[in-house]
matplotlib code that plots the C-alpha trace (Angstrom):
import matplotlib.pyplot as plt

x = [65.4, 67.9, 70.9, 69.7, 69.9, 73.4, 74.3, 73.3, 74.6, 77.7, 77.9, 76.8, 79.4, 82.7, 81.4, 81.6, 85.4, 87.0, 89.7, 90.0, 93.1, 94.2, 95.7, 98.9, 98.9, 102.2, 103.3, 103.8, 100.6, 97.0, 93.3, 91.4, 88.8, 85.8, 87.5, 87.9, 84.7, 82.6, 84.5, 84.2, 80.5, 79.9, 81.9, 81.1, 77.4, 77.9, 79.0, 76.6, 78.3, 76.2, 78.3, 82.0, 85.3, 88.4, 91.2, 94.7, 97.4, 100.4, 103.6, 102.8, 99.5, 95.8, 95.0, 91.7, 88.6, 85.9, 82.4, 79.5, 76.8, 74.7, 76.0, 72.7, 69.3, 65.5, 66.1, 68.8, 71.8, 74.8, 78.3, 81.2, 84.9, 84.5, 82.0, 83.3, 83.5, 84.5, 88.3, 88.3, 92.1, 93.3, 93.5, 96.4, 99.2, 97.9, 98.5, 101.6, 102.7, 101.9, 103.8, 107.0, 106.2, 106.7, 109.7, 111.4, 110.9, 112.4, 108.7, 108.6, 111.0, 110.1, 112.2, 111.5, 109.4, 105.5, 106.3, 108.9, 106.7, 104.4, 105.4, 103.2, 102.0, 99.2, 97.0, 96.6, 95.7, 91.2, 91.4, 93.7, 92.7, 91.0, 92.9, 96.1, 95.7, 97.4, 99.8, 102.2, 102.8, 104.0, 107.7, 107.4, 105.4, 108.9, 109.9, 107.1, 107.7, 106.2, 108.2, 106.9, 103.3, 103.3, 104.5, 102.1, 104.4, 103.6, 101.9, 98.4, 95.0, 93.9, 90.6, 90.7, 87.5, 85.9, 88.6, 89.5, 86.9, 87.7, 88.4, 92.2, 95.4, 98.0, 100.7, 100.0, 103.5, 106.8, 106.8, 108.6, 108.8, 106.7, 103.6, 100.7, 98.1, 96.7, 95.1, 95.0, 98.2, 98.5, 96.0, 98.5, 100.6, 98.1, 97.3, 101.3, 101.5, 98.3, 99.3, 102.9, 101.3, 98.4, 95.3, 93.7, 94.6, 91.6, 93.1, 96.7, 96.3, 93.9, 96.5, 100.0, 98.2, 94.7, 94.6, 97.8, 97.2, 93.1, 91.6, 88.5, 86.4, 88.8, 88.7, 89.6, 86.0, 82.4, 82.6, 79.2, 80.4, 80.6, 76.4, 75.7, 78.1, 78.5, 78.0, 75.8, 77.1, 75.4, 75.4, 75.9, 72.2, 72.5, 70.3, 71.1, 74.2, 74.7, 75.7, 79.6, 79.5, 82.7, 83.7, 86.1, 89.5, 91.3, 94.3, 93.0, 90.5, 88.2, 88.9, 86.9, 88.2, 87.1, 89.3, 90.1, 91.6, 93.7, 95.0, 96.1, 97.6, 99.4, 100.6, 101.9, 103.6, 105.6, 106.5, 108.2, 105.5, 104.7, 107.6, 111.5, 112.9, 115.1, 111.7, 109.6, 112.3, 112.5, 108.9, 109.2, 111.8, 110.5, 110.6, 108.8, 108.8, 105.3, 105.1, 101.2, 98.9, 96.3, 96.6, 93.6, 93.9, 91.0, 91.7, 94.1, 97.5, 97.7, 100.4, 102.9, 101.7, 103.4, 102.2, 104.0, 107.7, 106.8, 106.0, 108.6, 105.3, 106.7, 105.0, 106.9, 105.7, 102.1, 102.2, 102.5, 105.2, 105.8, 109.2, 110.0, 107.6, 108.3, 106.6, 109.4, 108.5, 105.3, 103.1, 99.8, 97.0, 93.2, 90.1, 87.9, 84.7, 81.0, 79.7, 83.2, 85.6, 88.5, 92.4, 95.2, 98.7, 101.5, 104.3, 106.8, 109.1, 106.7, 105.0, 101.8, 98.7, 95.1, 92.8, 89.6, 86.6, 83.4, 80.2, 79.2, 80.3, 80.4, 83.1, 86.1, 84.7, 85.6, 89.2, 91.1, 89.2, 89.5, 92.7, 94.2, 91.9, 92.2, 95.7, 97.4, 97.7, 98.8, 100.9, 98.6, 98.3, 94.9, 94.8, 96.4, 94.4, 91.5, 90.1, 89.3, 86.1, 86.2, 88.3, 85.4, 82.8, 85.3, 85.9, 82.2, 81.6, 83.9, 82.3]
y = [246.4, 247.6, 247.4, 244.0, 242.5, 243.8, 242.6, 239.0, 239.2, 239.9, 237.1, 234.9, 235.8, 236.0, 232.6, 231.3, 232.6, 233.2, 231.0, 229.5, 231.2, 234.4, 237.5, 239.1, 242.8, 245.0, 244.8, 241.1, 240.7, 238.7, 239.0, 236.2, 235.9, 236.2, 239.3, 240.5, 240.3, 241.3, 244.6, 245.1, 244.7, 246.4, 249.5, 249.2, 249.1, 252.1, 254.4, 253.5, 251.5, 249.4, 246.9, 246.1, 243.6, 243.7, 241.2, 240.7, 239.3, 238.2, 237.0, 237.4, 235.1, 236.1, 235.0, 236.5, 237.3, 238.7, 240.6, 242.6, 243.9, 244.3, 244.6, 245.2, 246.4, 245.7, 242.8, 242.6, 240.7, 239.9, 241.6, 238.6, 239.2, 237.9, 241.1, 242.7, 246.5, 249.3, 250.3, 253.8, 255.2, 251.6, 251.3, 253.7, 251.6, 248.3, 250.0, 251.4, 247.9, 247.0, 249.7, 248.3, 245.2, 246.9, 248.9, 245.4, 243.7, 246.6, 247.4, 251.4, 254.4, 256.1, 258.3, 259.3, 262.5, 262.5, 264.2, 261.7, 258.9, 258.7, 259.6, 262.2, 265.3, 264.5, 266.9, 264.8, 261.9, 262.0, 261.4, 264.1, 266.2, 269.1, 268.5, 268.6, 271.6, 274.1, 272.3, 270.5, 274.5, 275.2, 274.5, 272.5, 269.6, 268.8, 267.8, 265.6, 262.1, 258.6, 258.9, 262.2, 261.2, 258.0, 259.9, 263.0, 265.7, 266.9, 270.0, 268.9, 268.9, 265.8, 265.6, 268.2, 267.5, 268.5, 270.9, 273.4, 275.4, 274.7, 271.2, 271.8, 270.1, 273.0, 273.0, 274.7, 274.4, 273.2, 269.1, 267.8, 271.1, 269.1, 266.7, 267.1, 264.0, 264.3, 261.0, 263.2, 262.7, 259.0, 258.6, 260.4, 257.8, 254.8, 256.6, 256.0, 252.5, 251.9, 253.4, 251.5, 248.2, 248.0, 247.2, 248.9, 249.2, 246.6, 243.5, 244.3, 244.4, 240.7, 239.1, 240.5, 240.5, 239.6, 236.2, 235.0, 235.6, 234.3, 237.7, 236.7, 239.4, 241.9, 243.8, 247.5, 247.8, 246.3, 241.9, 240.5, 238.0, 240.0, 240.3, 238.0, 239.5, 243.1, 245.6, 248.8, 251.8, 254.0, 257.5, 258.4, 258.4, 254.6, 255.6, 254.0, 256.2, 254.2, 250.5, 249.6, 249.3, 251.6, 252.6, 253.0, 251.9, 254.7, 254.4, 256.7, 254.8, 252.9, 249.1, 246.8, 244.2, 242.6, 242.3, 238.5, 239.7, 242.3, 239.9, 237.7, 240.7, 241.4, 238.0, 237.6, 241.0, 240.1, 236.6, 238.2, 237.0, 240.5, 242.0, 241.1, 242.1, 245.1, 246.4, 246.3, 248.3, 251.0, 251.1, 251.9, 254.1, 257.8, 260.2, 263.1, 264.0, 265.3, 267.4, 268.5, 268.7, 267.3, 265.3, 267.3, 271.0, 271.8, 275.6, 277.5, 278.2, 275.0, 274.9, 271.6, 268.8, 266.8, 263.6, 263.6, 264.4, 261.7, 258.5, 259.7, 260.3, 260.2, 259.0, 256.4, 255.1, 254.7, 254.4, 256.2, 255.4, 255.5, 255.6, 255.7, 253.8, 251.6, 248.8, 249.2, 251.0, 250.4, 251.3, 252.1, 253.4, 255.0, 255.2, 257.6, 257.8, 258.0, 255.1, 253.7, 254.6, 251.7, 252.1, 249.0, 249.6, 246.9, 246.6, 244.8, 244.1, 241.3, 241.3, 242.3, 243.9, 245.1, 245.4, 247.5, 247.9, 249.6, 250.4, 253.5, 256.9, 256.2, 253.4, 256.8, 256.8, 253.3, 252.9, 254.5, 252.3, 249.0, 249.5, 250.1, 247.5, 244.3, 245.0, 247.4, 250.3, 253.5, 255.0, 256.1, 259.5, 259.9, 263.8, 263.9, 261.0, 262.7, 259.7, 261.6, 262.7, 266.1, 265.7, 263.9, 266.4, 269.5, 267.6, 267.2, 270.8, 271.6, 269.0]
z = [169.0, 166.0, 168.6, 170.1, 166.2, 165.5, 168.3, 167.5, 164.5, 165.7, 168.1, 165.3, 162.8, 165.2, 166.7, 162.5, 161.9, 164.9, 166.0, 169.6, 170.7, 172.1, 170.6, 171.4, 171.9, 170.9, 174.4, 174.6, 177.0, 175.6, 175.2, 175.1, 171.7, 174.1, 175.4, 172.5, 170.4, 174.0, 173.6, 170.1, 169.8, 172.4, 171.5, 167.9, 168.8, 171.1, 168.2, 166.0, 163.4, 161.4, 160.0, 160.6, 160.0, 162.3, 161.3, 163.8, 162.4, 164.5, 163.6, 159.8, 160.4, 160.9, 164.6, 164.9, 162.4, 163.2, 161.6, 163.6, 162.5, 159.3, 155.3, 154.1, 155.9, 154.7, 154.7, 157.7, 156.6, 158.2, 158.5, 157.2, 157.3, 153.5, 152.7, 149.7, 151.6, 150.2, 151.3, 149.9, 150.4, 151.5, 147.5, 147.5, 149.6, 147.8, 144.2, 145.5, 146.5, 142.7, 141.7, 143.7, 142.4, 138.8, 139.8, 141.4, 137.6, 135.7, 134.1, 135.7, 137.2, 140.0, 139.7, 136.0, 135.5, 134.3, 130.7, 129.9, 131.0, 128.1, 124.5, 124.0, 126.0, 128.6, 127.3, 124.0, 126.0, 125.7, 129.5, 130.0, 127.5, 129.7, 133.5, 132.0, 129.5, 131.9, 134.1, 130.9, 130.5, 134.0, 134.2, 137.6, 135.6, 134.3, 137.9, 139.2, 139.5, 140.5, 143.9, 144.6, 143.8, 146.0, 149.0, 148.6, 148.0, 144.5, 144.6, 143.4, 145.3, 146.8, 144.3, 142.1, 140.4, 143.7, 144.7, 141.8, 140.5, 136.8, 137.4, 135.9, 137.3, 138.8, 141.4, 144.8, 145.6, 144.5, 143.7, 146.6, 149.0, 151.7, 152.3, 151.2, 150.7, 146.8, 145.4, 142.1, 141.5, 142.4, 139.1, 137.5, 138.1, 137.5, 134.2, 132.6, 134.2, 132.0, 129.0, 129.5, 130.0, 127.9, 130.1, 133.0, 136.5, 137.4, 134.8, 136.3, 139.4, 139.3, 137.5, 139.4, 143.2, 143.6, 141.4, 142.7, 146.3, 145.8, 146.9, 145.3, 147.4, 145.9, 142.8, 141.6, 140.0, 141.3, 140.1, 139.5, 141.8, 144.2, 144.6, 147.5, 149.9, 149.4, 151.7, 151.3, 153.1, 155.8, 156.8, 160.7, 161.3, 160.0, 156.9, 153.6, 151.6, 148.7, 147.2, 146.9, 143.0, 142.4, 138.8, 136.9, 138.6, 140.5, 142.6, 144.9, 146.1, 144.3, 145.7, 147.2, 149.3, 152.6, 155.9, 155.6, 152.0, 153.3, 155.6, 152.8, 151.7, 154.3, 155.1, 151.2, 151.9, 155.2, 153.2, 150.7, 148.1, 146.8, 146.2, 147.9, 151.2, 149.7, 147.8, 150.4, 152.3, 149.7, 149.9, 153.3, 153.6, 154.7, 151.8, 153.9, 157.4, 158.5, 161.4, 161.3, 163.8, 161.5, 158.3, 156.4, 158.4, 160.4, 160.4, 158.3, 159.7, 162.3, 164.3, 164.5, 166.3, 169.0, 168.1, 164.9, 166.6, 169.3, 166.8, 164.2, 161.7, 157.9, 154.8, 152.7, 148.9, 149.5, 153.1, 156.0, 158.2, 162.3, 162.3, 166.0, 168.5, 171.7, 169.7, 166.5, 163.4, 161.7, 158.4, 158.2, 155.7, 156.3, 154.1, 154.5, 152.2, 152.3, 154.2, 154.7, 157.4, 157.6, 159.4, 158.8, 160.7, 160.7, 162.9, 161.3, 164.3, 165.3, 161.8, 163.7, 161.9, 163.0, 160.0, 160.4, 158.2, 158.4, 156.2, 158.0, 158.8, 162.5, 162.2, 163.2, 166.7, 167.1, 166.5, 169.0, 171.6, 169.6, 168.3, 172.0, 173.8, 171.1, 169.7, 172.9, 169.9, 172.1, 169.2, 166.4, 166.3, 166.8, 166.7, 163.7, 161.7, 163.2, 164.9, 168.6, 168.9, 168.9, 165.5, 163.8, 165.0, 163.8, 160.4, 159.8, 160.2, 157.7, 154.9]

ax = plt.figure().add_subplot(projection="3d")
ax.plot(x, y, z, "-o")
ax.set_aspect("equal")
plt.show()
């Protein structure tokens, strides 16, 4: 009975905001919109995700929107590509767009280290005070910089309130010897642009991105106005997790946003209305190599993967990068959270996009086989973003 009502809702929603035309896969060929949304409800409702938003974008223009499911249970309502969602790590490449955005106008250095950032020492920062009381005496803190942060080869943990035992920032290896995904240090980051500029990351970010492009289901912190469309977030049994009302802003992951916003985002940032062509390219250009066989290791000493050789895998400033595919190069971001699983990539040869959010812990098991079918995706590396099955069950043994 529960599948039967997604179901409908499904039909209901993509039959409200789909367009009549077909989409072009990467390889030139189409699917028709019927195609399309028969396959993703069915697959979607196969893997037991309870609410979802896909958005294609070709040639720099969403072609195809498109909702399933449930944002809310008891009562049942519906799944919108407008459902403020929460997009977990997808914050990270938007704020690092900001952040080139900033570096384009002359307002930040990249390239500048954290102590020479702000004009005192972290540790006599109140939000800083405690995390940072160790690492400003480690030598190495005098080399970490903006760049290094965005492209996740700083040294720090990836949470460290979660991940070291006294809650203390510290190096596990030398700043810039090699990737290694930390969202800790990417607050480090939004912590001097906010001291720089005055206001927090939630007010900049509105006024230089979100206002001017009308992401109004978009916002680093829970919007009142948000209320009567947001999505709650389910476990993989499809039980309740929790509400989207995140606090405060982070850069590593606390934005909300909806599919038909990131479109707008993506379709400002192809235009050349975010930042300029030779911005965006720096943004883009690989910083780090990555040659894993998993981007979080499953077991300790892993060997290399193949996957990451074959697509040219490298992480840029805030995104990661596919560097060498038969569909040209492309970028690419994942969030992963309780109750949220979502996956953008972009190709820019053709300025082609697929846009994928979920409310539920199940939405992993659904990408490979939507991102392939709909959009004619064969180049993620699914092993190493952990998307195959097996990966998922390994990853959930280790949590």
């Amino acid at each position: 009975m529960i599948a039967r009502a997604v179901l409908s809702w499904a039909v209901l929603s993509a039959a409200v905001v789909a367009p009549a035309q077909n989409i072009r896969k990467l390889d030139g060929s189409h699917i028709s919109v019927a195609e399309a949304e028969q396959f993703a409800a069915k697959t979607l409702a196969a893997n037991h995700v309870t609410g979802a938003q896909i958005v294609v974008v070709n040639d720099g223009k969403t072609v195809w929107s498109y909702a399933y499911g449930l944002r809310r249970k008891d009562p049942d309502l519906p799944m919108t590509t407008n459902t403020t969602t929460w997009a977990a790590s997808i914050t990270k490449a938007v704020f690092a767009t900001y952040v080139m955005q900033l570096v384009q106008q002359g307002k930040f250095d990249l390239d500048k280290p954290m102590p020479q950032q702000l004009p005192k020492p972290w540790n006599e920062y109140d939000s800083y005070k405690d995390s940072a009381s160790e690492i400003v005496k480690d030598p190495r803190w005098a080399k970490l910089t903006p760049r290094m942060c965005l492209s996740h080869i700083g040294g720090l943990l990836n949470i460290v309130s979660m991940q070291e035992p006294d809650k203390k920032l510290r190096f596990h290896f030398e700043p810039g010897d090699h990737y290694s995904y930390s969202g800790e240090c990417l607050n480090l980051v939004q912590f001097a642009i906010e001291q720089q500029q005055g206001k927090t990351l939630d007010i900049l970010m509105q006024d230089a991105i979100f206002g001017p492009l009308q992401m109004t289901r978009t916002s680093e912190i829970y919007q009142a106005r948000f209320a009567e469309d947001v999505a709650d977030r389910f476990d993989k049994d499809e039980k309740f997790h929790s509400q989207t009302k995140r606090f405060p802003a982070r850069a590593s992951g606390n934005m909300a946003s909806s599919a038909a916003d990131l479109g707008r985002f993506v379709e400002a940032l192809f235009a050349g209305k975010i930042i300029d062509a030779a911005t965006e390219k720096k943004m883009l250009t690989p910083q780090v190599k990555i040659d894993t066989l998993h981007q979080f290791a499953l077991a300790k000493d892993e060997p290399e993967g193949t996957e990451a050789k074959q697509v040219g895998l490298a992480y840029g400033l805030g995104w990661g990068l596919l560097t060498k595919t038969k569909f040209g190069p492309a970028l690419f971001k994942e969030g992963h959270g309780d109750g949220a699983q979502n996956y953008m990539v972009c190709f820019t040869r053709r300025k082609d996009c697929m846009i994928l959010l979920t409310n539920s812990d199940n939405g992993e098991f659904a990408f490979q086989p939507l991102l392939e079918t709909i959009f004619g995706d064969t180049v993620t590396p699914w092993e190493w973003e952990m998307y195959t099955t097996s990966a998922i069950e390994a990853a959930r043994k280790t949590q």
